[in-house]
PAVEXGU-557446 format. One line per 3 residues: number of its first residue (from 0); for each residue x, y, z of N, C-alpha, C. Coordinates in pm, whole numbers. Each point is the difference from the previous one (the first is absolute). Example, Ala and Ser with C-alpha at 12.3 -4.5 7.8 and 13.67 -1.06 7.14 Angstrom:
% PAVEXGU-557446
0 = 1319 -569 780 -89 119 0 90 120 0 ~ -35 105 -72 82 119 6 -77 109 73
***
This chain:
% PAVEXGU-557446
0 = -4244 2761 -1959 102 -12 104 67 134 25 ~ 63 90 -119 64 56 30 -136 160 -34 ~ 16 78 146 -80 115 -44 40 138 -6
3 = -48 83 -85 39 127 -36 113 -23 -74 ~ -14 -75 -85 125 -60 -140 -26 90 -71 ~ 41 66 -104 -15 52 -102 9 -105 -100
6 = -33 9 -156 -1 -103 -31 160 10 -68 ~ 37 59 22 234 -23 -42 47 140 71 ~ 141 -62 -23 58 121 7 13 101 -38
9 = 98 81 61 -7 169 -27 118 17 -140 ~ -17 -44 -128 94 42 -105 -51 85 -109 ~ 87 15 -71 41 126 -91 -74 -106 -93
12 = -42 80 -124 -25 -48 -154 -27 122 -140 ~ 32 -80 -66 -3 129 -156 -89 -77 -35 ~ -47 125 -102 -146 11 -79 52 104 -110
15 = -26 -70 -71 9 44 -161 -120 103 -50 ~ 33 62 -64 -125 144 2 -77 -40 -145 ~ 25 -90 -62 -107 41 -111 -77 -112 -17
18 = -132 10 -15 -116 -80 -36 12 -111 -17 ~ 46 -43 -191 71 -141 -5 89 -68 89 ~ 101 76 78 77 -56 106 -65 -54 127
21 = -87 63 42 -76 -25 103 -47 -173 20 ~ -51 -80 -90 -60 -137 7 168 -55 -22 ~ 96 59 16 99 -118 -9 75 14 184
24 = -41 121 42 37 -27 132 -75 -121 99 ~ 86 -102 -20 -31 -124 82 -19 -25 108 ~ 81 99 75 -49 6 179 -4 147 34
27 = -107 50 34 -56 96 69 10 -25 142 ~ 149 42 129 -11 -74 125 -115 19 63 ~ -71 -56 85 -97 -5 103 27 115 94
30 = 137 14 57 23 96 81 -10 134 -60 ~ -6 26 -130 6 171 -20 -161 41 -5 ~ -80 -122 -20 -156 42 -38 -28 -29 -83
33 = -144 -21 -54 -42 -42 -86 -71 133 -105 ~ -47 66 173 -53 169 -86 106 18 -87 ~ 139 20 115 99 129 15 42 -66 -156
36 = 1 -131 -78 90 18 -87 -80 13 -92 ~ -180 -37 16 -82 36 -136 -13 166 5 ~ 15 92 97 32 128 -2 122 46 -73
39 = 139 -48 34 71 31 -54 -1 -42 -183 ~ -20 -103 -20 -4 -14 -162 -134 82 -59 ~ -74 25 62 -119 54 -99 61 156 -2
42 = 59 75 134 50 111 -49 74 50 -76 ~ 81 -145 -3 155 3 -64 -73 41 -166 ~ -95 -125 -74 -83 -2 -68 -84 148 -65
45 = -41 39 93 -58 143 -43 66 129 0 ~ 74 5 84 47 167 -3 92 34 -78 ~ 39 -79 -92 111 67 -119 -68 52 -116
48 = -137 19 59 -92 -5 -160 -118 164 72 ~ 67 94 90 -101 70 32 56 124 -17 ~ -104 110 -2 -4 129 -11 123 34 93
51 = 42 126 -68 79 67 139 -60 32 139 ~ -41 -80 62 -38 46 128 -91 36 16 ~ -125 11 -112 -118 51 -12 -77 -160 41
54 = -85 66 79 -133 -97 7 -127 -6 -81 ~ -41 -157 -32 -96 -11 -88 -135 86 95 ~ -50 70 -88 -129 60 29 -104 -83 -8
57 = 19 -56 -103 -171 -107 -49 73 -108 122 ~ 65 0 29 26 -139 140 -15 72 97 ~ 32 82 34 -75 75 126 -155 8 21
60 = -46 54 -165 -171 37 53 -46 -166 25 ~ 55 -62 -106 -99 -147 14 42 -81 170 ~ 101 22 88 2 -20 89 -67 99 94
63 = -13 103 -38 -58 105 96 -174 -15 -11 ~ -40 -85 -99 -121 -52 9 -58 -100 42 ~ 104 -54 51 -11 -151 45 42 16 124
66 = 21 133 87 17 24 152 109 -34 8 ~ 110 0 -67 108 -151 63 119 138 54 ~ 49 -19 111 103 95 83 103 22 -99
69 = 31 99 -76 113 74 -116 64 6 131 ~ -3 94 56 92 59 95 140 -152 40 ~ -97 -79 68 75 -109 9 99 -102 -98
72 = -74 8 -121 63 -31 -107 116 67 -46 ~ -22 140 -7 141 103 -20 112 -4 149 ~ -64 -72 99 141 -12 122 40 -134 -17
75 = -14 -73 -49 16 -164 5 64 -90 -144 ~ -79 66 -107 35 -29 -112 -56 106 -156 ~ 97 51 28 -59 136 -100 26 0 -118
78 = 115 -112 -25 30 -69 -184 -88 -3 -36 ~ -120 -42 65 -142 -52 -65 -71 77 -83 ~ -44 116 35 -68 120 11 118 73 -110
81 = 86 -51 0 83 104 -142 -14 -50 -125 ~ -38 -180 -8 17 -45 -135 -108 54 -89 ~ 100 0 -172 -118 90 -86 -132 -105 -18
84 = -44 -150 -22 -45 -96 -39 -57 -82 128 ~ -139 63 37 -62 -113 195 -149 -14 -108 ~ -42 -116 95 -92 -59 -45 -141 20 148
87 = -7 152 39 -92 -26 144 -131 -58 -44 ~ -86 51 -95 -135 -27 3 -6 -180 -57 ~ 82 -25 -74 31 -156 -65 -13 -70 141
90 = 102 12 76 6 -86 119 -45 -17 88 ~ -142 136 11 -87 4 76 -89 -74 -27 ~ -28 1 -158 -130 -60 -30 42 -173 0
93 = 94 -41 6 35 -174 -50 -16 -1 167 ~ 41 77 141 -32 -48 150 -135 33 2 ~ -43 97 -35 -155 -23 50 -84 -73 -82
96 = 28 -76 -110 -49 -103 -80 -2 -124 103 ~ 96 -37 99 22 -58 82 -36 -22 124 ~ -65 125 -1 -89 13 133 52 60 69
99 = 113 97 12 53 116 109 -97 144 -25 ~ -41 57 88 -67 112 19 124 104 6 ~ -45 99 15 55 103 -42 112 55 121
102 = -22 -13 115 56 15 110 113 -144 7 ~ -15 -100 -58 112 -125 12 70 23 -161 ~ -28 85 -67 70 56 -146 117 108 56
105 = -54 80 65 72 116 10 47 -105 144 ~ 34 -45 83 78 -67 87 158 -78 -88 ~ -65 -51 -93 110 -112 -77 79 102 -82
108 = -42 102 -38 77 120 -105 52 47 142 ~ -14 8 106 66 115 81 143 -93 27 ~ -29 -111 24 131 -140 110 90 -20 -209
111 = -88 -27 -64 64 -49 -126 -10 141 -123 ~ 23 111 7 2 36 -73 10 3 -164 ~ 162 -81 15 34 -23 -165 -62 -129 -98
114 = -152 -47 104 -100 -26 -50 -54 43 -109 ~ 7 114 -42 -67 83 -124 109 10 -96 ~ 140 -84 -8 88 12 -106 -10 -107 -79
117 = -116 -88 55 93 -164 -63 -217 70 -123 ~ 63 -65 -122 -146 -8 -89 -114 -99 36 ~ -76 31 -26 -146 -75 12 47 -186 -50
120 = 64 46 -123 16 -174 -10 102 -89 104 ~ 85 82 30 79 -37 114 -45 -9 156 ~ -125 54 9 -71 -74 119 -125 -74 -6
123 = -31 -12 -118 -115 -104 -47 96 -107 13 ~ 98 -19 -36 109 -142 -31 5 -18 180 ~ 18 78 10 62 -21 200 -116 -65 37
126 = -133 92 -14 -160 -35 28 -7 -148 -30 ~ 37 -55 -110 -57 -167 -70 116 -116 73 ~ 88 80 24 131 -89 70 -15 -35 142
129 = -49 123 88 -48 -13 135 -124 -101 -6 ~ -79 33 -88 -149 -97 48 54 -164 -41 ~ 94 6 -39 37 -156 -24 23 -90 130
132 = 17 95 144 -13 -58 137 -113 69 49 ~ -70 94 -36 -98 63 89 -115 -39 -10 ~ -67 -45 76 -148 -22 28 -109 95 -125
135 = 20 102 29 -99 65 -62 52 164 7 ~ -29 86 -94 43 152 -10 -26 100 143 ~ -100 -55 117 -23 63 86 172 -50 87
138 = 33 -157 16 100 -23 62 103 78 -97 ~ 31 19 -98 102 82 -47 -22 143 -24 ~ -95 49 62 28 147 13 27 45 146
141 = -8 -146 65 15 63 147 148 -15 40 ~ 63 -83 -79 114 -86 27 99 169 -121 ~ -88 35 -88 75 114 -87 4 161 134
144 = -121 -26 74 -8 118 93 132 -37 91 ~ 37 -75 65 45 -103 103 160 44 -60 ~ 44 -2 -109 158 -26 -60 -33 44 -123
147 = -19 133 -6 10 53 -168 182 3 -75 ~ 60 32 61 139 -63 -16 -2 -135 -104 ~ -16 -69 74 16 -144 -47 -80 -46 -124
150 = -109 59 -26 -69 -25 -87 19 127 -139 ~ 16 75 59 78 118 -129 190 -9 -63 ~ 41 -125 73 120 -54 -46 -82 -106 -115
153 = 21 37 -125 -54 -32 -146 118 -15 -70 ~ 109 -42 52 109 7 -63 4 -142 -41 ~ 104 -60 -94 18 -142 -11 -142 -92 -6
156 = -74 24 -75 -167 -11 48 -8 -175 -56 ~ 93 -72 -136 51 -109 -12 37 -92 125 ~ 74 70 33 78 -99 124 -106 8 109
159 = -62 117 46 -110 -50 138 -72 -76 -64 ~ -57 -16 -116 -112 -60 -46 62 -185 9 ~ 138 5 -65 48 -139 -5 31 -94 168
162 = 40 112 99 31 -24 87 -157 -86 94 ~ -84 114 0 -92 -13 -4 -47 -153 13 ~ -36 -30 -128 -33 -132 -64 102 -75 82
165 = 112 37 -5 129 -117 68 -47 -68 155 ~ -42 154 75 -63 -59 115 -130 -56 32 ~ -68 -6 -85 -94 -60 -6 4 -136 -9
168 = 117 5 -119 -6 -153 10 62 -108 59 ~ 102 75 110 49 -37 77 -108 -33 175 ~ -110 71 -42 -82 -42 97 -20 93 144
171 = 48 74 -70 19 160 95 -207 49 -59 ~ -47 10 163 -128 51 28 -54 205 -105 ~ -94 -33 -61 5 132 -50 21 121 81
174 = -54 -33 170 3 117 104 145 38 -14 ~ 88 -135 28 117 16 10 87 78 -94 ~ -70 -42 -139 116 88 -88 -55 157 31
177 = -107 36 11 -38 135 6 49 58 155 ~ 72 -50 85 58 26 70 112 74 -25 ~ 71 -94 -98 146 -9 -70 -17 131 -72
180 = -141 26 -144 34 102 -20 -13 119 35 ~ -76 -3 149 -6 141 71 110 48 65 ~ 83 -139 114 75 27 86 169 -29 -79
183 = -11 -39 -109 175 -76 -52 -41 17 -173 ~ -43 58 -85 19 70 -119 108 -37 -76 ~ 103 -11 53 121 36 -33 12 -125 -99
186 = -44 -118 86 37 -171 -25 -60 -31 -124 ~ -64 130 -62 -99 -73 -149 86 98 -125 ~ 72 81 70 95 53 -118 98 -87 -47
189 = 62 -96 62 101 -107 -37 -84 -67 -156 ~ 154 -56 -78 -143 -117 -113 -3 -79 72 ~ -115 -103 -30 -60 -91 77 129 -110 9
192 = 96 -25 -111 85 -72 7 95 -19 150 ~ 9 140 -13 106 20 115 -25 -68 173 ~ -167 25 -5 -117 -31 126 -30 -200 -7
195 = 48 17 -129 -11 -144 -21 121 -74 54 ~ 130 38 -69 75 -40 78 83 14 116 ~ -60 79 89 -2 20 113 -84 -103 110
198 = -112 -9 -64 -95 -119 41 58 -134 28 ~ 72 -16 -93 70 -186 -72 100 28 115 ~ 124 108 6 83 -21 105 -95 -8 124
201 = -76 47 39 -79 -33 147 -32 -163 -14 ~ -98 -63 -75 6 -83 -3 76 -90 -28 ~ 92 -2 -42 164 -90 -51 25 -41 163
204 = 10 111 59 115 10 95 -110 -57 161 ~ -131 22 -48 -124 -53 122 34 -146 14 ~ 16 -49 -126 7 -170 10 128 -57 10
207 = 119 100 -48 127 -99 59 28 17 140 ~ -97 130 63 38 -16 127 -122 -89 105 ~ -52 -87 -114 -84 -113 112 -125 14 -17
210 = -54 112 -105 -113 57 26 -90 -119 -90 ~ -134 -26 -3 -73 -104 -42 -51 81 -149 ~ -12 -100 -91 -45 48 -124 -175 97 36
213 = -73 -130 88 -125 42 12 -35 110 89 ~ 160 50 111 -74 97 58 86 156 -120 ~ 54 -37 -68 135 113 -52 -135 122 -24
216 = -108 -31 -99 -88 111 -33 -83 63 125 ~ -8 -56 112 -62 82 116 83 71 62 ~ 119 -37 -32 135 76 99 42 114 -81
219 = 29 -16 -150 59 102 -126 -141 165 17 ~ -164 -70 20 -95 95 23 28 52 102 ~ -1 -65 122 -41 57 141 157 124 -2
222 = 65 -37 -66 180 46 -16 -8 171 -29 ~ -112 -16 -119 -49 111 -99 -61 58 84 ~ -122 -38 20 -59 88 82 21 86 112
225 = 87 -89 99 98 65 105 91 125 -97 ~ 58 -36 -76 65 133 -56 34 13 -125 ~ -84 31 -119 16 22 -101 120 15 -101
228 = 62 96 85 138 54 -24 103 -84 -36 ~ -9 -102 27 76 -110 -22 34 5 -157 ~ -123 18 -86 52 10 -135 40 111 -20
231 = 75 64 114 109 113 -98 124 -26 20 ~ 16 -126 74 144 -50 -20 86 -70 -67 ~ 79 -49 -34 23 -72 -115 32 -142 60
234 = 72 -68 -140 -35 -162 63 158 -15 80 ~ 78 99 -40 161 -27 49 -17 63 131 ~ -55 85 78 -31 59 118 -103 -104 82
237 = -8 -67 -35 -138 -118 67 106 -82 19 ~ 72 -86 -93 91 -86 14 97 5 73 ~ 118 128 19 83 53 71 -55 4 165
240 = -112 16 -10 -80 -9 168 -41 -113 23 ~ -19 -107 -35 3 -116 31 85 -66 7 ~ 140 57 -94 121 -81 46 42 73 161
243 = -34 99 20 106 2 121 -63 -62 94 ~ -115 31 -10 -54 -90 153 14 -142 8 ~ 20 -68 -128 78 -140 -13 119 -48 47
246 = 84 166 -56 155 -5 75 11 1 149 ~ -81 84 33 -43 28 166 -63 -133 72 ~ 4 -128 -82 -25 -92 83 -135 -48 40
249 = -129 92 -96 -98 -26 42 -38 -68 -113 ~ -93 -138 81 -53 -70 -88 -73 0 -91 ~ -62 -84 -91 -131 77 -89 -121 33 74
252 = 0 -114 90 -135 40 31 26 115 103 ~ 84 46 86 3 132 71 -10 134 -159 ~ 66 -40 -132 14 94 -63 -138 46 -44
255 = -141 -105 -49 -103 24 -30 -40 72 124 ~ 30 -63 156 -82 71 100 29 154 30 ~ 88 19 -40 84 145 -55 -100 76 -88
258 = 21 -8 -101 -100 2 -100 -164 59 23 ~ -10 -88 61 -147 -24 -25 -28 163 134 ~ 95 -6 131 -4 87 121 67 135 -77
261 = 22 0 -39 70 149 -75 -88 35 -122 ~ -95 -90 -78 -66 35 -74 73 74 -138 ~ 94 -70 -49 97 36 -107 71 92 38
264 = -19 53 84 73 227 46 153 -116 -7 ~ 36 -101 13 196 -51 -25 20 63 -116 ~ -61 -62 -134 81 50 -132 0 123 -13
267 = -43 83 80 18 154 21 145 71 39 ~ 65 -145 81 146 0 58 58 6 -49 ~ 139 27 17 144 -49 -73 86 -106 104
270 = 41 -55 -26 123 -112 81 56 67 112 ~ 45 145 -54 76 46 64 -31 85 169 ~ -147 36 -69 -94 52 129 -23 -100 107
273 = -66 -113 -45 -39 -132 43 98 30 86 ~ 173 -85 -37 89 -36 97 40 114 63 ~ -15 161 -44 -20 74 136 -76 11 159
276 = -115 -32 -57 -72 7 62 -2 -119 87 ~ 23 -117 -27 29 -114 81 117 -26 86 ~ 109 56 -50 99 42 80 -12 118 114
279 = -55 43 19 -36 128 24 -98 -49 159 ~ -79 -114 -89 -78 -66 90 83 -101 160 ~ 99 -45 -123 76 -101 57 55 68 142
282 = 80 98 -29 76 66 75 -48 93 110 ~ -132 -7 -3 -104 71 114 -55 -114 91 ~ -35 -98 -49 -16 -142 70 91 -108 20
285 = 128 56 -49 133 -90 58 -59 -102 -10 ~ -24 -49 -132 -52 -175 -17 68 -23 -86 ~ -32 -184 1 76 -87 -135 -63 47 -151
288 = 52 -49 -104 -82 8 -89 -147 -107 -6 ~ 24 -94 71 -146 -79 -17 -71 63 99 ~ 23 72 72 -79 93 126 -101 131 -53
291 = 103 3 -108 -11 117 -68 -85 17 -151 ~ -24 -131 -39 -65 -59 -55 -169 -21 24 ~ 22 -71 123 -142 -45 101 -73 147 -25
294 = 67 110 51 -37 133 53 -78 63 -145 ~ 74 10 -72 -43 5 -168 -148 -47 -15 ~ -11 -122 16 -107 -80 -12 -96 52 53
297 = 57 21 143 -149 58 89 -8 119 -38 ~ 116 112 -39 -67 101 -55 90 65 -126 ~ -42 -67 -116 31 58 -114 33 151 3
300 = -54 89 85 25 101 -25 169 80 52 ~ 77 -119 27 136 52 46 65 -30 -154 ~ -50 -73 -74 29 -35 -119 -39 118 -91
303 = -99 28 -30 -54 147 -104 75 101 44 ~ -73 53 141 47 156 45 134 30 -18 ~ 61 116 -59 127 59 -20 69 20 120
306 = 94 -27 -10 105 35 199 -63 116 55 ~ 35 103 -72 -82 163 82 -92 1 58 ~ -110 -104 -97 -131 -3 77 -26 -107 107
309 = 91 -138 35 12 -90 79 29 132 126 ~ 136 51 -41 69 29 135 -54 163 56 ~ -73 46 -78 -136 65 20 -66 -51 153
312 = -72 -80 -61 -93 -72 64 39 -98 139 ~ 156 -56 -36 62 -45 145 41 82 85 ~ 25 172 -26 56 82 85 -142 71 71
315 = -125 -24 -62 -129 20 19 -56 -38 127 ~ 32 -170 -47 -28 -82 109 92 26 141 ~ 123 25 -53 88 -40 166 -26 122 44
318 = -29 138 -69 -47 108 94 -91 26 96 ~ -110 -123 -59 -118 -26 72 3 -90 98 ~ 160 -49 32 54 -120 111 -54 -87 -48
321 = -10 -83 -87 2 -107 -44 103 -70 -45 ~ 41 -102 30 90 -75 25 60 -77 -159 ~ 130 -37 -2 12 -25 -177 -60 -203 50
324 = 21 -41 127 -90 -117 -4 -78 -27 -27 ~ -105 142 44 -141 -5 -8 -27 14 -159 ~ 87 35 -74 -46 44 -170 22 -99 -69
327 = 135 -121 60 5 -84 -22 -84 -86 -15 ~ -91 -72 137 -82 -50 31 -142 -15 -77 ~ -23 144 -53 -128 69 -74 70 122 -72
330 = 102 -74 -166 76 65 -88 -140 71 -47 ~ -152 -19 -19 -93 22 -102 -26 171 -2 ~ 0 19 186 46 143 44 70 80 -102
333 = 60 -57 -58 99 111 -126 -39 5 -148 ~ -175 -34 22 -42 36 -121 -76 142 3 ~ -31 23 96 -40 108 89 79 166 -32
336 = -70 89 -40 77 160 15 26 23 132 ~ 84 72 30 55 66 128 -122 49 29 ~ -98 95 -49 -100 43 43 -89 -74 47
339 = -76 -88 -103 -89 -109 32 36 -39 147 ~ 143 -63 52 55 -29 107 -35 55 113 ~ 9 161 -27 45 35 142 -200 75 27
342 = -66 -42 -158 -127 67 69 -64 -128 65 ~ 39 -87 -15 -34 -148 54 52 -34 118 ~ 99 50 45 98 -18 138 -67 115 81
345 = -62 127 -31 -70 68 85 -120 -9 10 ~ -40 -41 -69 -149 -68 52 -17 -122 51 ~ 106 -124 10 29 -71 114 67 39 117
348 = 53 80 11 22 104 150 -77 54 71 ~ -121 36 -114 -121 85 127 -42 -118 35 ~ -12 -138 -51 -39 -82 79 67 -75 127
351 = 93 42 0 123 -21 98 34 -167 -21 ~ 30 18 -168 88 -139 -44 95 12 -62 ~ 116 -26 58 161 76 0 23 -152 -123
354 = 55 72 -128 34 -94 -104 148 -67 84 ~ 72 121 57 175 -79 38 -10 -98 73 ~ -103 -50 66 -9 -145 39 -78 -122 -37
357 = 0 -106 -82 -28 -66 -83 6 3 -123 ~ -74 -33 -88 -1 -49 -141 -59 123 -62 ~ 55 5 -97 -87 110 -113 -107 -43 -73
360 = -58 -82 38 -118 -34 -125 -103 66 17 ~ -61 42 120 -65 135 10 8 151 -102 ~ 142 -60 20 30 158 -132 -14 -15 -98
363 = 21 -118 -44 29 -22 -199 -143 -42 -72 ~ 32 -23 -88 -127 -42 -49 -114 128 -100 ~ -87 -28 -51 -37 111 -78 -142 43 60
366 = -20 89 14 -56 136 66 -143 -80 34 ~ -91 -104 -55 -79 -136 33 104 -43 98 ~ 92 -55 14 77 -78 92 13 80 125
369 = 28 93 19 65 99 76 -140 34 56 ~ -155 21 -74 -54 83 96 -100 -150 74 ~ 30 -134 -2 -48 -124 37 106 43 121
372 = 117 -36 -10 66 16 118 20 113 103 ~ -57 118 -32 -37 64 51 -93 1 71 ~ -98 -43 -32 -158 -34 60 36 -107 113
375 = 90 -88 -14 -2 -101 62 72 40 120 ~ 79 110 31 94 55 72 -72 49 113 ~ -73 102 -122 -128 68 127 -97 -55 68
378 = -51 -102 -96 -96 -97 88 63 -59 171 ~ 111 -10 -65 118 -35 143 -9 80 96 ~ 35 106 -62 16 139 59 -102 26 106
381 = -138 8 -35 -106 62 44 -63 -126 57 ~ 21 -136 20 -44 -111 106 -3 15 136 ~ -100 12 26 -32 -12 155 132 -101 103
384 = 37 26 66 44 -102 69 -40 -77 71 ~ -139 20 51 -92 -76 62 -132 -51 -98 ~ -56 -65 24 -162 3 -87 -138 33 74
387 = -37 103 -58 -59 73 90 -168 -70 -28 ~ -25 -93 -57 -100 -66 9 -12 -126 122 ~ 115 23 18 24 -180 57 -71 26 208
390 = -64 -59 39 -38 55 133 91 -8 106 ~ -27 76 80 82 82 104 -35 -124 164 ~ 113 -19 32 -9 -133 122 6 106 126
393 = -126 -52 26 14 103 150 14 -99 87 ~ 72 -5 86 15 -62 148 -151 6 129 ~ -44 -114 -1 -62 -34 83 23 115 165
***
């Protein structure tokens, strides 16, 4: 429903610098990265332990034999290249045991460098943990080419492994978890406990709000899969977001239909954003609260998006003479970037179809939606007004 989401917001978080500390950080946010924070702890990790400023030589030649861009390595991440203790030829030989050639070796050392810090037994363990969803070593060296990041995060190697197993047996598809650990990493550093009971509040709260025992496990998956991230929230941030939209008058079953159209990105919220942003809403559409409600429904996204970025996007629209009726009418319009908008409003102009009169549904919709209605415009567009097959009545 909602597109070009990130999967949370834009917040701050600490990270504890030493090794043992590392598996107790419980939420790694979604919004800072998944690289950016396995970058930051592995550096944090290594550079208190290196030469003055001198670079390893035997890590230079053994990369300089393996073609892999130094140059680039010393502009990007040059901690690497200083520590006294790398493992290049080890980690070459356990990927091309795997089936990477020499040109997809020196690719994964160039994007993942501090690849060559973690020991041989520490990526044999990663190696036996990954194939526990992977098809076969060809699918995990392509999936290791694909997100060397993700797979050189060997940290907490207990907890992915337990987590792991957790989703499995929750009935989560093997593609699926190897999704999770390419694109969301983060969610297997938690202990499994924590992922566990995070789970129970989803489901607790599926069935007092109406939800059926027999459908709760297709809804808790399809939940996951839509956005992983979910287990980096806790169970008091899940709960707190379901009470307000309770307070707000919406029923259970509008609250699951909530839910299910936002794809968890709510417990990402706070109360306080929420009723910004709905107020915010209110007072641009001079409606009731059950008006205001309806509008919600049809487009969750006055509910997520932060005021800045609502009133962004409404000062977007009325620049483009569009009417606050017309946004009314077709709220979905405001899931839309200002850009997306206005490259969509000029390419219905060369067709000489003026959005300021009628409905926006032409405009909204996702970039499949938009280029159907487009087609359908021009087909209009370019119709004969006559039919030039049809025969010509000549007068006697």
């Amino acid at each position: 429903m909602l597109r070009g989401v990130a999967y949370g917001a834009k917040e701050t978080f600490t990270l504890l610098l030493t090794r043992p500390q590392y598996c107790n950080l419980g939420l790694i946010l979604p919004s800072v990265g998944t690289g950016v924070a396995h970058r930051f702890l592995i550096r944090s990790i290594y550079t208190t332990d290196t030469k003055s400023g001198e670079e390893n030589e035997k890590t230079i030649e053994g990369l300089h034999r393996l073609a892999v861009d130094i140059k680039k390595i010393r502009r990007l991440k040059e901690w690497v290249l200083l520590q006294d203790v790398a493992y290049v030829k080890e980690v070459t030989d356990i990927l091309q045991e795997m089936g990477a050639d020499e040109a997809a070796v020196a690719n994964i050392l160039e994007r993942c460098p501090e690849a060559i810090l973690h020991t041989p037994a520490e990526i044999n363990s990663q190696k036996a943990l990954w194939q526990l969803v992977c098809q076969n070593e060809k699918q995990l060296i392509k999936l290791i080419e694909q997100f060397p990041e993700s797979f050189f995060t060997t940290e907490c190697h207990e907890n992915q492994k337990a987590n792991i197993l957790f989703l499995q047996e929750l009935g989560l598809k093997n593609n699926i978890i190897t999704r999770f650990l390419t694109s969301a990493p983060s969610i297997f550093l938690n202990p499994v406990e924590k992922n566990k009971e995070v789970i129970e509040t989803l489901q607790r709260n599926y069935l007092s709000l109406g939800g059926s025992e027999a459908n709760m496990k297709i809804w808790i998956l399809k939940l996951l899969s839509q956005n992983p991230f979910i287990l980096l929230n806790t169970s008091t941030a899940i709960q707190e977001s379901l009470e307000f939209l309770q307070k707000n008058d919406f029923t259970d079953h509008e609250v699951l239909q909530l839910l299910s159209k936002l794809k968890g990105f709510i417990f990402q919220l706070t109360s306080s954003t929420m009723q910004e942003s709905m107020l915010f809403s209110k007072n641009i559409f001079k409606c009731s609260d059950q008006e205001l409600k309806q509008l919600v429904l049809k487009c969750p996204a006055l509910l997520y998006y932060s005021v800045p970025v609502l009133e962004e996007r409404f000062e977007g629209l009325l620049k483009e003479g569009v009417s606050v009726a017309q946004i009314r009418e077709t709220p979905s319009v405001l899931e839309l970037t200002t850009q997306i908008v206005q490259y969509r409003i000029k390419k219905l102009s060369a067709l000489g179809h003026d959005i300021r009169s009628g409905t926006l549904e032409s405009l909204s919709g996702t970039k499949k939606d938009f280029e159907v209605s487009y087609g359908k415009i021009q087909s209009k567009e370019e119709r004969p007004i006559f039919n030039p097959v049809a025969p010509t009545r000549i007068k006697d």
